[in-house]
C-alpha positions in Angstrom: -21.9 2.3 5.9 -20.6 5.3 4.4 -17.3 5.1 3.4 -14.5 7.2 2.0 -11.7 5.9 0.2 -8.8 8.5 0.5 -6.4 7.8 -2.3 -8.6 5.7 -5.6 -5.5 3.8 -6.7 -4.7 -0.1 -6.7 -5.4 -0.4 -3.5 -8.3 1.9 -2.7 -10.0 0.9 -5.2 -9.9 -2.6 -4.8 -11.1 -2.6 -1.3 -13.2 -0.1 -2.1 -14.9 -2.2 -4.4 -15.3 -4.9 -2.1 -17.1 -3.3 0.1 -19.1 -1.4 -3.1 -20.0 -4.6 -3.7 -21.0 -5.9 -0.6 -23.6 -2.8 -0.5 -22.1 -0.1 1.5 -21.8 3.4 0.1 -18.1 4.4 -1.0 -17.2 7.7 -2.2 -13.1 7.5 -3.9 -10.9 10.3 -3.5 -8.5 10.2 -6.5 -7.2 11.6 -9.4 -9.0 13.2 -12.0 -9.1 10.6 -14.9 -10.4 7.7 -12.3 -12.9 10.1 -11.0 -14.4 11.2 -14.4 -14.3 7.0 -15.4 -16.2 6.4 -12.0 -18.7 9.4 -12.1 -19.6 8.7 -15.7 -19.2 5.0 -15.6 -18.7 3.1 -12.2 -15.7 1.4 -11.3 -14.6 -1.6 -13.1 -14.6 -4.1 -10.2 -12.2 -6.8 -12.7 -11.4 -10.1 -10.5 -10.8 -13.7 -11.0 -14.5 -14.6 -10.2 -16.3 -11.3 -11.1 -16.1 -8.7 -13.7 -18.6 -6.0 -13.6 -19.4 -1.9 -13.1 -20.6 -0.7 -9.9 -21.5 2.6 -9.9 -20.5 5.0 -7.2 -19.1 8.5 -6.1 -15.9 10.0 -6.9 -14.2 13.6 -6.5 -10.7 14.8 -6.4 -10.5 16.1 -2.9 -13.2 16.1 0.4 -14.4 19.4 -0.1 -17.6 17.9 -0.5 -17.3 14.8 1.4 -20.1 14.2 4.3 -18.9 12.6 7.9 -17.9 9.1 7.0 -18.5 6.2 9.1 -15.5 4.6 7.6 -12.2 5.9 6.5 -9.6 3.8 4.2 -6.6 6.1 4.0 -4.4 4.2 0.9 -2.6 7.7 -0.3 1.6 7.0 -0.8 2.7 8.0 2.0 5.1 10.7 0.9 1.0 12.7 0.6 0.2 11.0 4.6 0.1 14.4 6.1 -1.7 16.3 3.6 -4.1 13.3 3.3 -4.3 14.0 7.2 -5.4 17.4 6.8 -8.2 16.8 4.3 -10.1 14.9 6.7 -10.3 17.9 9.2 -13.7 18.4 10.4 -14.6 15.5 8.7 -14.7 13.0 11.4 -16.7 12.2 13.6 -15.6 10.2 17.2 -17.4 7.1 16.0 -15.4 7.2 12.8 -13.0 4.3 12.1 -9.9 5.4 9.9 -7.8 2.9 8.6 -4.2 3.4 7.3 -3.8 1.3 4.2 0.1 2.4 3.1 3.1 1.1 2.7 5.6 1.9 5.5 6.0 1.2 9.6 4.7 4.6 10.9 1.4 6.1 8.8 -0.2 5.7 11.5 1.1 7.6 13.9 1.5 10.5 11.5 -2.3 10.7 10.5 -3.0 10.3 13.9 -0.7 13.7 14.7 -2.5 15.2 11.7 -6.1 14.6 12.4 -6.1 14.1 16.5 -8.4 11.2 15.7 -7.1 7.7 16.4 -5.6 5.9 13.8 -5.9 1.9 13.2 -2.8 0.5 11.2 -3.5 -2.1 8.3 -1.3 -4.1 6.2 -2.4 -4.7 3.1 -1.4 -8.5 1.0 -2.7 -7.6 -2.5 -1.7 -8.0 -5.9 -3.7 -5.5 -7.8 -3.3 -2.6 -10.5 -5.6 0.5 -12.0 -5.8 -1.3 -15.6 -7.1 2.0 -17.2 -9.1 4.7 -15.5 -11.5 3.7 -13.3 -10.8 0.2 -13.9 -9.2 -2.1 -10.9 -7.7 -5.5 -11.7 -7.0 -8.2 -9.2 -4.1 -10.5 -9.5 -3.9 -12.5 -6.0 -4.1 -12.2 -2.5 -6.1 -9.3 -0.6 -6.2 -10.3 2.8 -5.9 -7.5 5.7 -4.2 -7.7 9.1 -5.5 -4.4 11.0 -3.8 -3.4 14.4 -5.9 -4.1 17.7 -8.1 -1.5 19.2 -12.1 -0.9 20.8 -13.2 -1.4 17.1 -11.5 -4.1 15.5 -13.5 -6.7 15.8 -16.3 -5.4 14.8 -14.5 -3.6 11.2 -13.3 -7.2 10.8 -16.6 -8.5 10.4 -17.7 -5.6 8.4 -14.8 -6.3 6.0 -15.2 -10.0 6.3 -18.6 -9.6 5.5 -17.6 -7.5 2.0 -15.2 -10.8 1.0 -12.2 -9.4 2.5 -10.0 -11.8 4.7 -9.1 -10.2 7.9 -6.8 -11.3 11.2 -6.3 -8.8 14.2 -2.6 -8.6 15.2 -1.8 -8.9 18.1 1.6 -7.1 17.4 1.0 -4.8 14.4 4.4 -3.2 14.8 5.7 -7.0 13.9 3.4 -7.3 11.1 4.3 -3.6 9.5 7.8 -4.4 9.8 7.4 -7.9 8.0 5.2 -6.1 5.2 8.2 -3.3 4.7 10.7 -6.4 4.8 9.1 -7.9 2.2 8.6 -4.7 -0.1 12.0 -3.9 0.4 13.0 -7.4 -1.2 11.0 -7.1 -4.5 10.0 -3.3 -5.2 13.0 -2.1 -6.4 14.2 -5.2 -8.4 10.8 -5.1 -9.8 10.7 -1.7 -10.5 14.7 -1.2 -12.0 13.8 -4.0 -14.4 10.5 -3.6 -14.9 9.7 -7.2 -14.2 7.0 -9.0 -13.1 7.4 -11.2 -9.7 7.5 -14.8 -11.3 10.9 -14.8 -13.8 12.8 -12.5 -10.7 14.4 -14.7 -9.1 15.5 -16.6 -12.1 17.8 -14.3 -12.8 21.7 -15.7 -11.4 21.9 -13.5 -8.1 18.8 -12.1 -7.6 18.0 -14.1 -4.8 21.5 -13.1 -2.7 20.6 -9.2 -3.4 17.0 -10.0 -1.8 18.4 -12.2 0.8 20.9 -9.3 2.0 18.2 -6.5 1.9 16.2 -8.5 4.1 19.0 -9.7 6.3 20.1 -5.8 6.7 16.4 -5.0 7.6 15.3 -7.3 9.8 19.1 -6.3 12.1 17.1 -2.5 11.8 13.6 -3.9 13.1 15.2 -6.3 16.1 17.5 -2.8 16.8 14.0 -1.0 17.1 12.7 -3.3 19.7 10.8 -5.5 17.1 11.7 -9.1 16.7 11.1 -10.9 13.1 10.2 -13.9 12.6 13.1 -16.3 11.7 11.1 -17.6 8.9 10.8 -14.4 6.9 13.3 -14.9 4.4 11.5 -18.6 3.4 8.5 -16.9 3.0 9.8 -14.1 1.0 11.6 -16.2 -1.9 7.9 -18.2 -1.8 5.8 -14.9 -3.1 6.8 -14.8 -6.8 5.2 -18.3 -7.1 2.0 -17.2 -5.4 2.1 -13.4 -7.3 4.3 -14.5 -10.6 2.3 -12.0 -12.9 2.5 -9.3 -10.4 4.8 -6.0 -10.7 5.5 -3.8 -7.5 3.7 -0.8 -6.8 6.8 0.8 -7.2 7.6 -0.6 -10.8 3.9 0.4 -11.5 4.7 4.1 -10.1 7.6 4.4 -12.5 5.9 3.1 -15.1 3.2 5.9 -14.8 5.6 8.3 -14.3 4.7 8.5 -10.6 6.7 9.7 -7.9 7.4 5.9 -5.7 7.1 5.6 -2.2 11.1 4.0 -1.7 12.2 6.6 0.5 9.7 5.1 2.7 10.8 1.3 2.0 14.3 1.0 1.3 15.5 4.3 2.2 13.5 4.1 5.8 16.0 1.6 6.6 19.1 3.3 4.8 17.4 6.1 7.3 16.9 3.9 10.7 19.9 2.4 10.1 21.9 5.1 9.8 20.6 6.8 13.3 21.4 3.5 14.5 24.5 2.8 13.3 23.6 -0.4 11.3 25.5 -1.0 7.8 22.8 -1.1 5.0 24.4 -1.2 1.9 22.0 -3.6 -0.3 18.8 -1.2 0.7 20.7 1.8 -0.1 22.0 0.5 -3.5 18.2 -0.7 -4.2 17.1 2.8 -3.2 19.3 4.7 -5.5 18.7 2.3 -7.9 15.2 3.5 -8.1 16.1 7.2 -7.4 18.1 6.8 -10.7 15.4 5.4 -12.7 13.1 7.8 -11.7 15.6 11.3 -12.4 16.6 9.4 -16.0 12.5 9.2 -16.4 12.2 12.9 -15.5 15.5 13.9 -17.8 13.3 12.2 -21.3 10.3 13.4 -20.2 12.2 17.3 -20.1 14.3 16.6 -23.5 10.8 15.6 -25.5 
């Protein structure tokens, strides 16, 4: 297939690579020092059972970009809408877009962007742009896509490439799980710049998390959507299965990135608010962050 990767970071590229890999043709959309790395040298496909350079197509925006067959959207979502408008003209009916972000409704704004239907993802990876156009793997990397006409047969297409894939039948469940869980670790991870593993070590951590996710899932079962009781188990199980991984929000601020928290966090500061629901731990966790990032931005002005 043709396929476009809109957004060449962690997670575009890895799943772009995957399916590099598995012999379909991927163009990245990204940044100009990941594009120069691919064009010149392929991308650095670095996992636990493969290291190698696969060479592809890169470019820093769709000007030149043909009619894709396949569309993974993987932009922060703060950048959904103008990723949206990129694509116009671009796709075809038979074109599958998938939304790869972070957040509950990506989706549905693409969707009002490009008038083309829109197939929510959530994405389990631990991954991270080790240099320029050089992915790294860390764990996980399975995919739950929304239902629709198409699934099925992406999901083979993606199973095909190595990548694990269910169908939910309730992706609005699943989204709101995924935001649950990045709105237990992202900040903390990203405040301290701290890896998964030695986080909940720490005396307390795991009552912070335990109220951000407590406050959340009262949000999502005020929306209409109904979390599993076994979230928070799960949750306080991840840093053993991802101990060497660092949020994408810790790796945002470490790059001196804008993050995505007013999308994880602060969506439910924001929901709850309109709702009426207390969220103090989230909004604490997202000024936490906000902080971090204006203290960034005040050294980077005084140098």
């Amino acid at each position: 297939m043709q396929v476009a990767v809109i957004g060449a970071g962690a997670v575009g590229c890895y799943y772009g690579g995957l399916l590099l890999r598995g012999g379909h043709e991927v163009t990245f959309i990204g940044r100009q020092p990941h594009v120069d790395a691919i064009n010149a040298h392929g991308l650095l496909l670095d996992l636990k059972t493969f290291k190698g350079r696969l060479p592809a197509r890169a470019a820093t925006d769709t000007t030149g970009l043909a009619s894709p067959d396949l569309v993974l959207v993987c932009v922060k979502s703060a950048d959904t809408e103008q990723a949206g408008r990129s694509l116009a003209g671009r796709l075809r009916p038979e074109t599958s877009v998938l939304s790869l972000q972070n957040g509950v409704d990506n989706a549905q704004r693409l969707a009002a962007v490009t008038g083309h239907a829109v197939i929510p993802v959530v994405v389990y990876v631990g991954s991270e742009m080790a240099g320029p156009g050089h992915i790294r793997h860390h764990g996980g990397g399975d995919l739950s896509i929304g239902a629709s006409a198409g699934s099925e047969t992406l999901a083979q297409t993606l199973r095909a490439a190595g990548i694990g894939v269910t169908i939910a039948d309730d992706i609005e469940v699943t989204l709101w799980s995924k935001l649950i869980i990045n709105c237990a670790f992202n900040a903390l991870s990203a405040v301290a710049d701290i890896s998964y593993g030695p986080m909940l070590e720490v005396e307390g951590t795991r009552n912070v998390v335990a109220s951000a996710v407590q406050e959340a899932v009262t949000v999502a079962g005020a929306c209409g959507v109904r979390i599993p009781d076994d979230i928070i188990a799960h949750i306080m199980k991840i840093p053993a299965n991802m101990p060497n991984q660092k949020s994408s929000t810790a790796q945002d601020l470490a790059r001196g990135k804008p993050s995505e928290i007013d999308f994880l966090n602060g969506y439910v500061v924001r929901r709850g608010a309109e709702l009426g629901i207390p969220t103090p731990s989230n909004q604490a966790l997202q000024v936490m962050v906000k902080l971090a990032q204006r203290s960034k931005e005040l050294s980077g002005n005084r140098q």
